[in-house]
Backbone as JSON, one array per atom type, in Angstrom:
{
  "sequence": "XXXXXXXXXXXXXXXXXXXXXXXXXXXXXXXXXXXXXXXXXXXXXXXXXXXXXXXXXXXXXXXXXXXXXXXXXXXXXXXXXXXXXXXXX",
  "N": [[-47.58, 11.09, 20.89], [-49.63, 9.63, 23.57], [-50.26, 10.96, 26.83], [-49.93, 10.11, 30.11], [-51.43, 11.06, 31.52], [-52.82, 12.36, 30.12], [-54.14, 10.09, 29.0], [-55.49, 9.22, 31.39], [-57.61, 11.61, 31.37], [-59.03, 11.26, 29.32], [-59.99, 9.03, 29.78], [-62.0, 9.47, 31.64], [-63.83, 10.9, 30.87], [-67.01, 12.21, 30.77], [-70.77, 11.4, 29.49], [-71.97, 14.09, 29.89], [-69.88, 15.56, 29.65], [-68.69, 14.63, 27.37], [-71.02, 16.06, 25.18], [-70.76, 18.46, 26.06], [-68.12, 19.67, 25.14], [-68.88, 18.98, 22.21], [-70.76, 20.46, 21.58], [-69.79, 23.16, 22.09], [-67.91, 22.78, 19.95], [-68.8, 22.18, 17.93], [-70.9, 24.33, 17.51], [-69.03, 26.44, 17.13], [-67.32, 25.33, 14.52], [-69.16, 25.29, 12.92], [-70.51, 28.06, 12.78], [-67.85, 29.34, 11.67], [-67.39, 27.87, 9.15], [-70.02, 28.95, 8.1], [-69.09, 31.3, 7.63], [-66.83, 31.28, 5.86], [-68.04, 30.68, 3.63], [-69.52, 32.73, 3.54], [-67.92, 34.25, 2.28], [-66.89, 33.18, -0.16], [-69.03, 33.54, -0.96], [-69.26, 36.39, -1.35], [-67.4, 36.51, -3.94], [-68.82, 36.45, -6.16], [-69.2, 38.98, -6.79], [-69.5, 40.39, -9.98], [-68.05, 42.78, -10.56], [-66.16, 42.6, -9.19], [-64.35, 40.35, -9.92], [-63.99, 37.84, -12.13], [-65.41, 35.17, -13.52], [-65.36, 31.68, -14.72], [-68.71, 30.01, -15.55], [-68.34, 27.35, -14.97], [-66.19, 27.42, -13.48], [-67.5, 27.9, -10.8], [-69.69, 26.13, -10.61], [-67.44, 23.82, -10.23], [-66.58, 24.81, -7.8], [-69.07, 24.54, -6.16], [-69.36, 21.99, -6.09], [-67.38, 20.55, -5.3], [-67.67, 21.24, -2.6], [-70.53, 20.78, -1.97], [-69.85, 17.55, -1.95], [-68.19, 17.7, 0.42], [-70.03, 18.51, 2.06], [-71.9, 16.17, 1.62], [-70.24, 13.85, 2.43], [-69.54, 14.29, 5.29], [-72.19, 14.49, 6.58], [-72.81, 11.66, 5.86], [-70.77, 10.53, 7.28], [-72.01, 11.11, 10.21], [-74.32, 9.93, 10.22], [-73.69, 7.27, 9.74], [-72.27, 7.29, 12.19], [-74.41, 7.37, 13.96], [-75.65, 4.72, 13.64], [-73.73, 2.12, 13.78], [-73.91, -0.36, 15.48], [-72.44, -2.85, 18.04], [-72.73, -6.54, 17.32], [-73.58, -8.62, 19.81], [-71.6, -11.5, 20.5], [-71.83, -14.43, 18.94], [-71.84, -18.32, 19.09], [-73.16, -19.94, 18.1], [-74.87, -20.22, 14.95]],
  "CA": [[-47.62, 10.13, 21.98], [-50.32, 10.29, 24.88], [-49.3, 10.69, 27.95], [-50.47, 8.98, 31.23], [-52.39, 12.29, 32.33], [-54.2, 12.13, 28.98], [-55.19, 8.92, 29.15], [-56.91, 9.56, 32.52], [-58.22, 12.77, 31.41], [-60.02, 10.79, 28.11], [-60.74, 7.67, 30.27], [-62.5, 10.37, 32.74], [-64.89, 11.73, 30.35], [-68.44, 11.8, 30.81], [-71.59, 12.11, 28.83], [-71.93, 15.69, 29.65], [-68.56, 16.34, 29.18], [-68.72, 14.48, 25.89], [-71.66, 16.66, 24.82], [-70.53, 20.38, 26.22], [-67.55, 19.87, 23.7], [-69.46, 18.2, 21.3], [-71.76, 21.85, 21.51], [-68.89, 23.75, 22.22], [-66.53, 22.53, 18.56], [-69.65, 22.13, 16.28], [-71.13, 25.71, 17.23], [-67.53, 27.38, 16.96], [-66.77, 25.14, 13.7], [-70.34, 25.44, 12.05], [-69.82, 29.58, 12.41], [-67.19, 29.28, 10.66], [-68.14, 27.12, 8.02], [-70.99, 29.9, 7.46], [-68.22, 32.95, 7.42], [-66.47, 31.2, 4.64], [-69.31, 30.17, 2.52], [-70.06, 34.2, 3.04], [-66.35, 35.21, 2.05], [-67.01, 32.54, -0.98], [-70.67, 34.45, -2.09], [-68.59, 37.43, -2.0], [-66.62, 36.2, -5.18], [-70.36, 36.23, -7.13], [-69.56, 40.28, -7.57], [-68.76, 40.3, -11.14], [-67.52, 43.89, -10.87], [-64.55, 42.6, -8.97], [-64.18, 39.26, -10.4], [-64.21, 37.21, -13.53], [-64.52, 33.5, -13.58], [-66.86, 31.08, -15.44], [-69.57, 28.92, -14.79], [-67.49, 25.97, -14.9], [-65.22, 27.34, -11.96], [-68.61, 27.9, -9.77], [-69.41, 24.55, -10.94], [-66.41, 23.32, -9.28], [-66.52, 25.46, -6.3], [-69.8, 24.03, -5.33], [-69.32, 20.76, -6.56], [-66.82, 20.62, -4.26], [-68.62, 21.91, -1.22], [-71.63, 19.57, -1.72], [-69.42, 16.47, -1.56], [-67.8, 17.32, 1.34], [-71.17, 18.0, 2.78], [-72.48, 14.85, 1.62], [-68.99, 13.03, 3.45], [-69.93, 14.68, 6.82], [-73.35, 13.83, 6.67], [-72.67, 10.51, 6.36], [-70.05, 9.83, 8.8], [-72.77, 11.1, 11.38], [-75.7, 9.16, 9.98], [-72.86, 6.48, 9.89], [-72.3, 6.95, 13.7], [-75.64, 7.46, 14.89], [-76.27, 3.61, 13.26], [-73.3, 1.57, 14.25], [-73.86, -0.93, 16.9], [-71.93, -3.96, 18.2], [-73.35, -6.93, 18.21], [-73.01, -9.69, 20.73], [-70.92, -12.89, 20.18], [-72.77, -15.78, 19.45], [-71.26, -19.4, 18.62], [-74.51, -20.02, 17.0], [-76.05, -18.73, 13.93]],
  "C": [[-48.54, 10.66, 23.09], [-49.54, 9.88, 26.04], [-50.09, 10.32, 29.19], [-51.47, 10.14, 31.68], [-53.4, 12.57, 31.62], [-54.97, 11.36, 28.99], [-56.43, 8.89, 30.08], [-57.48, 10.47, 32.41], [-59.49, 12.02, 30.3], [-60.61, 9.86, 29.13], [-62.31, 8.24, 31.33], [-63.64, 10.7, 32.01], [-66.08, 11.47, 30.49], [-69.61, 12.24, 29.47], [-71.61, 13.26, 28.87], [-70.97, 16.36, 29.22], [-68.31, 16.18, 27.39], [-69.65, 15.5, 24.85], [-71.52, 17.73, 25.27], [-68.75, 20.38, 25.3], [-67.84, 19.45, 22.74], [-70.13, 20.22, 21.11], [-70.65, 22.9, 20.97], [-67.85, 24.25, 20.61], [-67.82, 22.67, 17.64], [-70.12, 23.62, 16.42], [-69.58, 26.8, 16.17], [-67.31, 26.95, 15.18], [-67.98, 25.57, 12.52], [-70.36, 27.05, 11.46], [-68.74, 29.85, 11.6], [-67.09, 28.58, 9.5], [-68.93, 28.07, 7.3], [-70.12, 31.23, 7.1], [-67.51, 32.48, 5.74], [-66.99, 30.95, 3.51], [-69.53, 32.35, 2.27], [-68.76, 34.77, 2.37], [-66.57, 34.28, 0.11], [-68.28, 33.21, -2.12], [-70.06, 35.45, -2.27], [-67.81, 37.86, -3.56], [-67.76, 36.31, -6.25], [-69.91, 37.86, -7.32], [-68.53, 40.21, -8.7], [-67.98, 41.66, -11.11], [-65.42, 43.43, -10.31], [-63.71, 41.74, -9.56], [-64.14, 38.76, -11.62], [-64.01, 36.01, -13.39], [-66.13, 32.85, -14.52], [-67.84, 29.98, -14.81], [-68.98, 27.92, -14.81], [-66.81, 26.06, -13.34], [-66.22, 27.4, -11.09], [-68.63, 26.49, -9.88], [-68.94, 23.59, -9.93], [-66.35, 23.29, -7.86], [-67.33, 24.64, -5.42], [-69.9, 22.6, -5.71], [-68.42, 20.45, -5.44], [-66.88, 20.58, -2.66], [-69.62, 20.9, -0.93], [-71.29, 17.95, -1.13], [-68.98, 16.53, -0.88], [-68.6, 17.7, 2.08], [-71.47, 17.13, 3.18], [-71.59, 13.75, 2.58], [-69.54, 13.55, 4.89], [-71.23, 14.35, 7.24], [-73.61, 12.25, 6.87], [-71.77, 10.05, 7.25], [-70.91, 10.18, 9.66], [-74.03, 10.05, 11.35], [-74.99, 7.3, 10.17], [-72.7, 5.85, 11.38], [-73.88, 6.35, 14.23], [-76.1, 5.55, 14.67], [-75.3, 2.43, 13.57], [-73.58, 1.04, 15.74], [-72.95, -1.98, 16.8], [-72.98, -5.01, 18.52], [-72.72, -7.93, 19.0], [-72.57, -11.15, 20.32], [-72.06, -13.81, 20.32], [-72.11, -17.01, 18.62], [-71.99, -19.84, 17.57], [-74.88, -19.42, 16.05], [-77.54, -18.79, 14.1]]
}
């Protein structure tokens, strides 16, 4: 449930504000995104590991499509407009 202090805190927001957490969450989340992709290449040393090309496969099969999903919800945003009522066609 929001609460009345939220509301005016969201209703409050500005461009800049929208874009210094916009900077703020994608740096922080993108870094991490790249740590686990490196914790993920780590699994490539066969000395410690054993798996087959099928499970890589997977892994990045995996990975790509939820690339490809994030990619498009932004390309998604960036292209949504409203348009304006018209009685007329």
């Amino acid at each position: 449930m929001v609460t009345k202090n939220e509301e005016i805190s969201i209703a409050k927001r500005t461009k800049e504000s929208k874009r210094a957490s916009f900077l703020k969450l994608a740096e922080k989340r993108t870094n991490n995104t790249l740590k686990s992709l490196d914790l993920i290449a780590n699994l490539a040393n066969k000395y410690y590991y054993d798996y087959s090309q099928e499970q890589v496969e997977k892994i990045f099969g995996a990975i790509k499509e939820r690339v490809n999903e994030a990619e498009k919800a932004f390309k998604k945003a960036s292209i949504e407009t409203k348009e304006d009522f018209k009685l007329w066609i």
